[in-house]
N, C-alpha and C positions, 0 to 999 in steps of 0.2 A: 344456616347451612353447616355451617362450623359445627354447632352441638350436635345437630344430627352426626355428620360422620363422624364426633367423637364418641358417638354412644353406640352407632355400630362395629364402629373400633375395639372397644371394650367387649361386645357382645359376641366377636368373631374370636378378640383374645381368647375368653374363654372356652368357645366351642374347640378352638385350638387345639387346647391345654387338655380339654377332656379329650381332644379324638386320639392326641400322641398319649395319652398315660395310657387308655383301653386300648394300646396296639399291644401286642403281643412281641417280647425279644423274638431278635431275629438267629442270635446263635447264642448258647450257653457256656460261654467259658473258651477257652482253645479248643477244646475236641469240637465244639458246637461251631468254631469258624472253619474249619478245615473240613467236616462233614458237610457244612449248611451251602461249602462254596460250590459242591458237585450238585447239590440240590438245584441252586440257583441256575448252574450252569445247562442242567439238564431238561430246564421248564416246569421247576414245582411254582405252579401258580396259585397264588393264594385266590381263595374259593368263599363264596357266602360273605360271612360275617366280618371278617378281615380284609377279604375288596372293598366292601361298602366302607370301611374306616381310613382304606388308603385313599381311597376316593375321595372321601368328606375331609381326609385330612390337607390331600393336594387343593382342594376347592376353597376352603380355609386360608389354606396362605396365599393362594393369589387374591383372595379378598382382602387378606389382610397389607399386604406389598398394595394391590390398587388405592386401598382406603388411606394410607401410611401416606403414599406421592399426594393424597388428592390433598390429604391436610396439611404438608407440605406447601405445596403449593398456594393454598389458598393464603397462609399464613405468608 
C-alpha cells in the first residue's frame, strides 16, 4: 500500500509542476498588478484553456495534501 501511494505521490508531483509552469502570470510587473487588480475585481474570468489548468491545478494539490496525510499516516 506504502509503494502504491508513494508512486502516485510522485506522479501527482509532477502533473503539479507541469499544471503551475503552463499557467500563464497573473500580472506583469507593477502596471500589471495595479491594472490586473480592477480586472479581478470586475469578473475577468479565465475562460477555456486556463480554467481547465486552474482546475487540474486545484485537483492536483488536494491529491497531493490527501496522498501526503495518507502516507503520513500510515508511516
Amino acid at each position: 500500500m506504502r509503494t502504491v501511494l508513494m508512486v502516485v505521490q510522485l506522479i501527482v508531483s509532477i502533473i503539479l509542476i507541469v499544471t503551475i509552469l503552463l499557467q500563464s502570470g497573473k500580472s506583469a510587473g507593477l502596471s500589471g498588478s495595479i491594472a490586473g487588480g480592477s480586472e479581478q475585481m470586475y469578473g475577468g474570468k479565465a475562460r477555456g484553456y486556463e480554467a481547465m489548468l486552474s482546475k487540474l491545478t486545484a485537483v492536483s494539490a488536494a491529491v497531493f495534501i490527501i496522498v501526503a496525510l495518507a502516507l503520513v499516516t500510515i508511516q
